[in-house]
Backbone as a ProteinNet text record, in pm:
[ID]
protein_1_A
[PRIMARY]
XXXXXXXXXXXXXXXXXXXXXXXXXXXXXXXXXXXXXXXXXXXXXXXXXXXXXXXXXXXXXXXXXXXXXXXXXXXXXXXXXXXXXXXXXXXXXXXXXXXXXXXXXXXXXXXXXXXXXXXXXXXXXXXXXXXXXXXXXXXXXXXXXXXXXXXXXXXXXXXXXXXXXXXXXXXXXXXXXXXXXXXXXXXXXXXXXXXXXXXXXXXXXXXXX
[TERTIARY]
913.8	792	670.9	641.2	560.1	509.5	663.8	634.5	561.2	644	653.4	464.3	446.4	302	244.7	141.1	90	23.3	-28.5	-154.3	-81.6	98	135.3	101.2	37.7	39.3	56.2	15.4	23.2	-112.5	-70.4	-210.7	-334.3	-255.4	-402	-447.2	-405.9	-455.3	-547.5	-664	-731.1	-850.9	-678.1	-706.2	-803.7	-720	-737.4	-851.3	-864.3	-1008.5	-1159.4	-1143.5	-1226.3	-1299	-1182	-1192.3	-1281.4	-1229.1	-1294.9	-1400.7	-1429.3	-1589.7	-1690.8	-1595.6	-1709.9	-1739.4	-1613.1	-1676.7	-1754.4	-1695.9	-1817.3	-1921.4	-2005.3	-2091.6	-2158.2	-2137.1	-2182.6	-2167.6	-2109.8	-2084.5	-2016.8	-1918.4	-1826.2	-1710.6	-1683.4	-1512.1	-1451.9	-1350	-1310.8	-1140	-1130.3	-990.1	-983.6	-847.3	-813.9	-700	-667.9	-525.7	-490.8	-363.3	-312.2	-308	-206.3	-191.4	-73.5	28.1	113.2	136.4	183.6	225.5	340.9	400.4	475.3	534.6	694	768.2	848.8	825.3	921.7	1057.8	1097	1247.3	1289.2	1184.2	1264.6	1152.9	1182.5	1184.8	1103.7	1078.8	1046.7	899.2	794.2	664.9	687.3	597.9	558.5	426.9	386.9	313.9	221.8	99.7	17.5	-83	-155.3	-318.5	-347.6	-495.7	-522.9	-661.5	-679.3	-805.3	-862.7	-1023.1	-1127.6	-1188.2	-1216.6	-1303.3	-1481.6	-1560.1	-1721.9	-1713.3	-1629	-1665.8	-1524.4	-1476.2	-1388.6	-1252.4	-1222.6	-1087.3	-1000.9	-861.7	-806	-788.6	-784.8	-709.8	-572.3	-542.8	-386.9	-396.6	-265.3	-167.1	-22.2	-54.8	45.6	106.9	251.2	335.1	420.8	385.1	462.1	578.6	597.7	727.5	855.8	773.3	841.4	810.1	876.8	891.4	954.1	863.9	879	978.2	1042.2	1236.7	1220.4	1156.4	1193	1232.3	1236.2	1248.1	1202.7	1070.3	988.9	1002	1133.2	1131.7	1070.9	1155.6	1058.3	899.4	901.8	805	660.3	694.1	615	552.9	661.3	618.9	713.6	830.9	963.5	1021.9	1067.8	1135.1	1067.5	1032.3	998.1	1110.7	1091.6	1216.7	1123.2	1035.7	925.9	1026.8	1143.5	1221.8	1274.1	1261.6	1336.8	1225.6	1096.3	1000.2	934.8	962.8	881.5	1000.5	971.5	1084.6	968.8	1057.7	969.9	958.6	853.8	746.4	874.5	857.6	893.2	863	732.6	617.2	552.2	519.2	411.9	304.4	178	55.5	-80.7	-102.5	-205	-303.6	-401.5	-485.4	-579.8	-649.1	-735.2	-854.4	-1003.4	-1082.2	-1177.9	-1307	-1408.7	-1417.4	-1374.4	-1344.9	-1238	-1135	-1030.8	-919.8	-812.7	-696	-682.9	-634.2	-658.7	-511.9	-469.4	-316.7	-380.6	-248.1	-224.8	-81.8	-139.9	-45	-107.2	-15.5	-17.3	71.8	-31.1	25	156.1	270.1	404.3	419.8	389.1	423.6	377	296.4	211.4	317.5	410	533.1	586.1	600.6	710.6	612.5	626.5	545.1	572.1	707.1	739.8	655.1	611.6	535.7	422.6	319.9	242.2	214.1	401.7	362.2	369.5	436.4	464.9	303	205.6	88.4	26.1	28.9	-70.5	13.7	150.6	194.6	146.6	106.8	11.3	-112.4	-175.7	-311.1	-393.3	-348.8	-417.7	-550.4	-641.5	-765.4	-818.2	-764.7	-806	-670.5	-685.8	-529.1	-600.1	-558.9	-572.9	-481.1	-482.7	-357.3	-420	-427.1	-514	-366.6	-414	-370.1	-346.7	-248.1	-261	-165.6	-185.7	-104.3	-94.6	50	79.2	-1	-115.4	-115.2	-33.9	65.8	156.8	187.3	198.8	241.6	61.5	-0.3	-142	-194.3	-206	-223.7	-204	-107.6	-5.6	-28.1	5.8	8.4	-52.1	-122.6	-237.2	-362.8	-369.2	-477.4	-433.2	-333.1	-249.7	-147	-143.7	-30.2	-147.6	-228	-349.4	-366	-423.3	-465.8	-391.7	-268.5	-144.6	-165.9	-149.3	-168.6	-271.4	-348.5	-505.6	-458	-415.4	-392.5	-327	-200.2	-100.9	-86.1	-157.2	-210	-336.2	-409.6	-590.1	-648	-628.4	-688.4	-810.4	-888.4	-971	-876.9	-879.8	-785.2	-894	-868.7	-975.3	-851.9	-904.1	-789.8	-833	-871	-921.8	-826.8	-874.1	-715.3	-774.3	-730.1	-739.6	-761.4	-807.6	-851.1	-816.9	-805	-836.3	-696.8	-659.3	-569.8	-576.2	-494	-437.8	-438.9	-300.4	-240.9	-180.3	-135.6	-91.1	42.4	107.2	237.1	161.5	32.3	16.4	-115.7	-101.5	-250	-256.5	-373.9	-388.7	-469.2	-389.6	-467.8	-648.1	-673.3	-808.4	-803.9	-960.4	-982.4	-959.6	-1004.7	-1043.2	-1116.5	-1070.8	-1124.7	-1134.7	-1239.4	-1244.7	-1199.8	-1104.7	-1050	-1069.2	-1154.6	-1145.3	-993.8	-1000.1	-915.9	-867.9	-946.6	-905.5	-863	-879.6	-837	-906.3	-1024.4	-1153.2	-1196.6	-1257.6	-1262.8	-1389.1	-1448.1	-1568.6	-1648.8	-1554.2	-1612.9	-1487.5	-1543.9	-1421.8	-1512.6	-1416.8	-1453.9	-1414.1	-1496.9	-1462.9	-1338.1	-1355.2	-1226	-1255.7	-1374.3	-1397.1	-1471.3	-1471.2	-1546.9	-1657.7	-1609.3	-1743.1	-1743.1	-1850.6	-1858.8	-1870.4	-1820.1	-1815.5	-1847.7	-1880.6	-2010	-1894.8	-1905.7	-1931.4	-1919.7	-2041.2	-2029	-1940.3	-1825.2	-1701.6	-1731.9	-1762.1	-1822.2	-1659.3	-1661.2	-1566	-1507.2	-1644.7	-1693.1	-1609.2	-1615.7	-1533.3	-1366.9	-1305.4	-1246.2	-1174.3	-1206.5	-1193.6	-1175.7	-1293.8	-1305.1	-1144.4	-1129.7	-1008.8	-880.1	-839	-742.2	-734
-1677.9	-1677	-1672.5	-1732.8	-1734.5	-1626.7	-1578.8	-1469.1	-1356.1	-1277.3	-1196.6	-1208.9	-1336.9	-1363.5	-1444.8	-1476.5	-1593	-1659.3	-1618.1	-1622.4	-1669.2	-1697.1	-1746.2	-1908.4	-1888	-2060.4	-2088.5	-2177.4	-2218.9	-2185	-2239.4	-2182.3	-2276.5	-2402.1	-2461.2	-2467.7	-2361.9	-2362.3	-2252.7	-2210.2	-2183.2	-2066.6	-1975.5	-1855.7	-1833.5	-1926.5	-1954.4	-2069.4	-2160.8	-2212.3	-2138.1	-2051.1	-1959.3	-1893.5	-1817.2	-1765.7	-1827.9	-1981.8	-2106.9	-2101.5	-2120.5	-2128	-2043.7	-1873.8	-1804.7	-1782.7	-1768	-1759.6	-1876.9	-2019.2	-2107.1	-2118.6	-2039.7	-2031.7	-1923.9	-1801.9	-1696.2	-1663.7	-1782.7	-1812.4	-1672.4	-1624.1	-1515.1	-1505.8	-1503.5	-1439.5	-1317.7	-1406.7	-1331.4	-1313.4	-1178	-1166.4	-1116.6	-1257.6	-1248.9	-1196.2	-1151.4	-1131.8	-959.7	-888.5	-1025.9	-1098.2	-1186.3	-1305.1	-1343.1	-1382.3	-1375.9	-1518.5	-1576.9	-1739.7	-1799.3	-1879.8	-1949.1	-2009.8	-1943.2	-2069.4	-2133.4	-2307.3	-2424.8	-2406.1	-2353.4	-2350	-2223.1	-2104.6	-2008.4	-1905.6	-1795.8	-1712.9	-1614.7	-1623.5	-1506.6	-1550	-1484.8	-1506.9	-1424.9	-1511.4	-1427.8	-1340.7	-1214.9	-1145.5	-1202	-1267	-1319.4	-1299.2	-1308.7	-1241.7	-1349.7	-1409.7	-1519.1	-1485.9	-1544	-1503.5	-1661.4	-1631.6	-1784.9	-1752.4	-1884.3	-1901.5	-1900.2	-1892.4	-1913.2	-2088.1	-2184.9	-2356.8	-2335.5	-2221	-2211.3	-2280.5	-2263.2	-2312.6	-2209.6	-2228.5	-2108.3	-2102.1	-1989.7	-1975.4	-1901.4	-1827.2	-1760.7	-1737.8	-1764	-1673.1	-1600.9	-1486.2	-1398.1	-1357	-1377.2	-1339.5	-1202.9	-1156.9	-968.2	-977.2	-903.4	-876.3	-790.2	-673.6	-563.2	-499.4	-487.1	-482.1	-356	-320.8	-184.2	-123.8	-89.8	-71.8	78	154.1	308.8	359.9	508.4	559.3	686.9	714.3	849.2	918.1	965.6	1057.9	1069.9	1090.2	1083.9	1173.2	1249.5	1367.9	1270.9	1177.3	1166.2	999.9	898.1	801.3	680.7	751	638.4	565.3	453	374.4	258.6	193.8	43.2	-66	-185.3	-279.5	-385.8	-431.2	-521	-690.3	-640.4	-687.5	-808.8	-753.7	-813.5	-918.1	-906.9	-1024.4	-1096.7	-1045.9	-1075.1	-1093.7	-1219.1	-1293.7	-1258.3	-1168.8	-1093.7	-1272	-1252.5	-1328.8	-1271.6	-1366.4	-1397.7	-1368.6	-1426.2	-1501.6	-1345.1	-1324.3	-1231.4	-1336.1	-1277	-1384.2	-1312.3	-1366.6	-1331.9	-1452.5	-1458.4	-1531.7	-1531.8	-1659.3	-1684	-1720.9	-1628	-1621.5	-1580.7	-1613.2	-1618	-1452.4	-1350.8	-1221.6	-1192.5	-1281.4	-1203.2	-1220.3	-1191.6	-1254	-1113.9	-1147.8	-1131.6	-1102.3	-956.4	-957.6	-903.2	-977.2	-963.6	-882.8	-768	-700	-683.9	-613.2	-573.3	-427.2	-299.5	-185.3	-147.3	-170.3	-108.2	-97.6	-270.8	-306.7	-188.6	-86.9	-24.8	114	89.4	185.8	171	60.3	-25.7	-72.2	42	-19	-121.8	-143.3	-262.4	-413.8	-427.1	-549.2	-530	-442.1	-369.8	-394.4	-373	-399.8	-573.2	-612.5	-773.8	-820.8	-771.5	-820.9	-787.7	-674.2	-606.4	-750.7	-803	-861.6	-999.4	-1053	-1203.6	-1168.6	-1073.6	-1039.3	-981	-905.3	-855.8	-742.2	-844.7	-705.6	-635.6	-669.9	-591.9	-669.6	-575.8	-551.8	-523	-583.6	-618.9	-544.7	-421.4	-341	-365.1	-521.3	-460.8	-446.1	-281.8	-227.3	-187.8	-147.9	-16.1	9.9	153.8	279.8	330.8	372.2	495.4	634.2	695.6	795.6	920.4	870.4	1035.2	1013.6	890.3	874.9	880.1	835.7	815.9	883.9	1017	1187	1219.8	1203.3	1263.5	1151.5	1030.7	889.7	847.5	791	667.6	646.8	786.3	768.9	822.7	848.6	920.3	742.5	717.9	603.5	485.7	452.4	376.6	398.4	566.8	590.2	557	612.5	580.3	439.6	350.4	201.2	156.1	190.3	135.8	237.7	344.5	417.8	296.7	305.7	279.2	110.5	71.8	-141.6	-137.4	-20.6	-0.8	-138.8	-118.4	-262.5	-175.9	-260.9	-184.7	-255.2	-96.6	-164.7	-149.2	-290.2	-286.9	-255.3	-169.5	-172.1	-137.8	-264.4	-262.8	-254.7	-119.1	-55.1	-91.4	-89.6	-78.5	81	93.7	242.6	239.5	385.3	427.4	378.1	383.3	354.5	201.9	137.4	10.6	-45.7	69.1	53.4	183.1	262.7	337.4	423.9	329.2	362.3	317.6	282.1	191	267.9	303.8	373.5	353	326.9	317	414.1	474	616.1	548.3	398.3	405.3	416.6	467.1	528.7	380.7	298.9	172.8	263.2	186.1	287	161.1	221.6	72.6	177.9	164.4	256.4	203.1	290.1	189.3	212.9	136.3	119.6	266.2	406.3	545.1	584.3	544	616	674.2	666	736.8	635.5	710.2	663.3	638.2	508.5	479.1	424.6	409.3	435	418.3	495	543.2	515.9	471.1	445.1	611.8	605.5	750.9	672.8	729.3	730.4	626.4	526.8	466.2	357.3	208.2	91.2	60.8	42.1	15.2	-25.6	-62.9	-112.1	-29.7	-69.9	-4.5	-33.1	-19.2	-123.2	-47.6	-128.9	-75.4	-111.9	-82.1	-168.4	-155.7	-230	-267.9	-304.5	-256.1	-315	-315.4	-464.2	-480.4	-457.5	-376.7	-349.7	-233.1	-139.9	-35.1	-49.3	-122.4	-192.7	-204.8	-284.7	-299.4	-213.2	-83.7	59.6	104.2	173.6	200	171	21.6	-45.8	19.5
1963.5	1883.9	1974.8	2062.7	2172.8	2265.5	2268.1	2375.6	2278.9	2169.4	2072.8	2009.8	1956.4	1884.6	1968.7	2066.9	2089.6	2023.1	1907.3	1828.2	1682.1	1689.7	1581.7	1523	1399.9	1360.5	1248.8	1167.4	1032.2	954.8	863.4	761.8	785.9	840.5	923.3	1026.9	1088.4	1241.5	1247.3	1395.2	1403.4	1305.1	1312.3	1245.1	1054.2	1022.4	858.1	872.9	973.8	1008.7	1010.8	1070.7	1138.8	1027	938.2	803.3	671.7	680.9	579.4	625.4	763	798.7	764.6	800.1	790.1	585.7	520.7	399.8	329.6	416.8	346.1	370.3	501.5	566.3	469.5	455.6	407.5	245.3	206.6	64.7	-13.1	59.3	1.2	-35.9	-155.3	-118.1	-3.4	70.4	225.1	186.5	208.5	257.8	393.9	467.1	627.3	637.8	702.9	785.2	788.4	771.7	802.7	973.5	957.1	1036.1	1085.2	1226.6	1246.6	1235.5	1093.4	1018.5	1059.7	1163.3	1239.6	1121	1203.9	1039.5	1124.9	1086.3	1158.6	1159.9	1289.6	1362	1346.5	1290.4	1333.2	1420.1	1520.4	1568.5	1485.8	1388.1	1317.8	1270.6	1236.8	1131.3	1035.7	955.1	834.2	842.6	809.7	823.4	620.7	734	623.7	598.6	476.6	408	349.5	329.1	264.5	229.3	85.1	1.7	52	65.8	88.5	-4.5	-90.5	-217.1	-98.1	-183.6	-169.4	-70.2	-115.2	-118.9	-17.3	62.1	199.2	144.2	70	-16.5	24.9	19.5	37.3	-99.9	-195.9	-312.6	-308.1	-195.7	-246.7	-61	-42.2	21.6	31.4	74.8	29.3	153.1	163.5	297.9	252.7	317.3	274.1	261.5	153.1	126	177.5	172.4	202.3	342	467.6	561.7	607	741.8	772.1	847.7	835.6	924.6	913.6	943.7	962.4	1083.3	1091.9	1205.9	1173.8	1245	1223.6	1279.8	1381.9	1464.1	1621.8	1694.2	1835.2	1829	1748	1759.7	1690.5	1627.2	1492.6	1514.7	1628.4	1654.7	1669.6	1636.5	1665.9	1582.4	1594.5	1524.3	1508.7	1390	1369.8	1291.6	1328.5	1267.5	1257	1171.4	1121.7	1120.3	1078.1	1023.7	1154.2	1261.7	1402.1	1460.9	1430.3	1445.2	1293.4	1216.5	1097	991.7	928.3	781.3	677.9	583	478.7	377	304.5	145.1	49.3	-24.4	-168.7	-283.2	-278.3	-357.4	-437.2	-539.8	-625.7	-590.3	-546.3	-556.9	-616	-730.1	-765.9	-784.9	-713.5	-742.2	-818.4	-876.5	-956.3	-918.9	-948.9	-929.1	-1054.7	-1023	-1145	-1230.5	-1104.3	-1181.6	-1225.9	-1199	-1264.2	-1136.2	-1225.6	-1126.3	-980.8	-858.4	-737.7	-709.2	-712.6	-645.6	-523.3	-418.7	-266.4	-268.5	-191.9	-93.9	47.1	105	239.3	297.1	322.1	371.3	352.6	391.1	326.8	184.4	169.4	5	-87	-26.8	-154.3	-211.1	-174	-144.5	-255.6	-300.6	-371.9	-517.9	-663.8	-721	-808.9	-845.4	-870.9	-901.5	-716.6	-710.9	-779.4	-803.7	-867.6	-989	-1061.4	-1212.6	-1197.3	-1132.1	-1153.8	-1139.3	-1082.1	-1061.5	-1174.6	-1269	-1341.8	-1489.2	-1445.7	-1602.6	-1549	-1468.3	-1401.9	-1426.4	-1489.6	-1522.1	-1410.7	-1330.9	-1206.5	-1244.6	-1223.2	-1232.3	-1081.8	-980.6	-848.3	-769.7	-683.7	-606.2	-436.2	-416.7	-244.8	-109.4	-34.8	71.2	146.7	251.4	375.6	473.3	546.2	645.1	763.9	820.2	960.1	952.5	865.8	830.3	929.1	933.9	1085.4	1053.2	1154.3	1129.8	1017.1	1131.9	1073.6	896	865.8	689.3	647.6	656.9	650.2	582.8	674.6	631.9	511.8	458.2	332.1	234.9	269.4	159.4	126.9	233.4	195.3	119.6	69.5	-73.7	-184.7	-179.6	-294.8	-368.1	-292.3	-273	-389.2	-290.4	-344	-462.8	-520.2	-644.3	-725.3	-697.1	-818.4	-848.6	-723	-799.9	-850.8	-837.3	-870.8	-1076.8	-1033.8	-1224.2	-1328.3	-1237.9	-1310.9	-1345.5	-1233.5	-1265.5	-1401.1	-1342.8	-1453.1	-1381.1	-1261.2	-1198	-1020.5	-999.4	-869.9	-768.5	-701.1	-581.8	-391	-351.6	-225.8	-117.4	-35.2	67	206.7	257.9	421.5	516.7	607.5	700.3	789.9	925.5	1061	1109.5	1199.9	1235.1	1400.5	1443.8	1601	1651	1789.4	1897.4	1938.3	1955.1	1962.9	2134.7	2129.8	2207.8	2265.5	2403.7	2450.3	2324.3	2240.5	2113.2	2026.6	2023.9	1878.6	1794.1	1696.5	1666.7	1510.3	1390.9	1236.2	1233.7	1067.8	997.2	950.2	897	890.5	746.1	726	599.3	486	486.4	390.7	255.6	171.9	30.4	-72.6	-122.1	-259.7	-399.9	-495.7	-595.5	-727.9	-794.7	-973.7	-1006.9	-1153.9	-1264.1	-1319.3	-1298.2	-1326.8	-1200.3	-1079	-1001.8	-894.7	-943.7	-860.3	-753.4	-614.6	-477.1	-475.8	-504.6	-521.8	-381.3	-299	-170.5	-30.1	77.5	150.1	282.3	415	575.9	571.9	709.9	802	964.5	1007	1147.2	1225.1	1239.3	1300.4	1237	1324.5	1240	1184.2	1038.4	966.9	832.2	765.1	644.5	516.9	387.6	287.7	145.4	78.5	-48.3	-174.3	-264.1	-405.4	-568.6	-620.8	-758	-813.4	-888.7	-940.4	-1125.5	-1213.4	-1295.5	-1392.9	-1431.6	-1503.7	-1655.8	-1672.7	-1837.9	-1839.5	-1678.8	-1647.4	-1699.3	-1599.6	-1626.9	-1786.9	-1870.8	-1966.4	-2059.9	-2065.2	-2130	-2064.2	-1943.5	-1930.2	-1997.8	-2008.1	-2028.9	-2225.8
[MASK]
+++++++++++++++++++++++++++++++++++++++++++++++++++++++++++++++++++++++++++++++++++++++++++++++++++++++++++++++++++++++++++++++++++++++++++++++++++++++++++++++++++++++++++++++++++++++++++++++++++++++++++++++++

């Protein structure tokens, strides 16, 4: 665990500290992670996301479920086994908040719509993918993938990616997009870091449904 994450801990250690501070400081709802979540006696983390209330509360955390074991080809970026450092989540988490209930995912999961509907039947009015999409699936998926869920929940889906080169093997497609309840891309990142706004009106919302 040490070698693999150094930065592995619990939900009360630094990381999820840091997080409480800054949204109770700035009086926001914050989604962190994810986060590499140390589980007592084993070798493995959980790959974790955690919503901060305005008053730095945590209200939900969500440990991923669905875990990335492919193999993309030497040409395309190799083989991943998520699975060999990371013990996949359980848990459906939708949290409860003054707008409306709060499902948590995380990048693979958005594959799998399943979890999707289990969120939209917990009352999910916005749906949460924060990411780092491989390039090469990126291209082709990752807003096609999004829309569908954001259609087929009738819920806004926020989905903050990672962008640019990592590492020498390591690189994210980017492209963070905020998606209404029809489907439409009400606001989108370009290739590199930065911020992204957009009114969410729930009246929207509602008309849809």
């Amino acid at each position: 665990e040490g070698d693999t994450f150094p930065c592995a801990q619990g939900i009360d250690g630094p990381i999820v500290g840091a997080l409480r501070e800054l949204a109770s400081r700035s009086r926001i709802w914050l989604l962190g992670g994810t986060f590499p979540e140390s589980i007592p006696g084993q070798q493995r983390v959980h790959n974790t996301s955690v919503l901060v209330a305005p008053n730095g509360d945590v209200a939900g955390v969500y440990r991923k479920i669905h875990l990335f074991d492919v193999d993309l080809g030497a040409d395309a970026g190799g083989a991943f086994r998520e699975s060999e450092t990371f013990a996949p989540g359980h848990e459906v988490v939708v949290a409860d908040t003054p707008f409306g209930g709060f499902g948590m995912s995380v990048c693979y999961d958005v594959r799998f719509p399943e979890l999707y509907r289990e969120m939209s039947r917990q009352g999910a009015n916005w749906i949460a993918v924060p990411s780092a999409f491989m390039p090469q699936t990126g291209r082709d998926h990752w807003e096609v993938l999004l829309r569908a869920r954001a259609i087929e929940s009738q819920a806004f889906v926020v989905a903050p990616a990672q962008c640019g080169q990592h590492a020498p093997d390591r690189a994210s497609y980017g492209r963070s997009m905020i998606i209404d309840p029809w489907g439409l891309i009400l606001a989108q990142a370009g290739d590199r870091p930065g911020v992204i706004v957009a009114d969410c009106d729930l009246t929207d919302l509602e008309q849809v449904r």
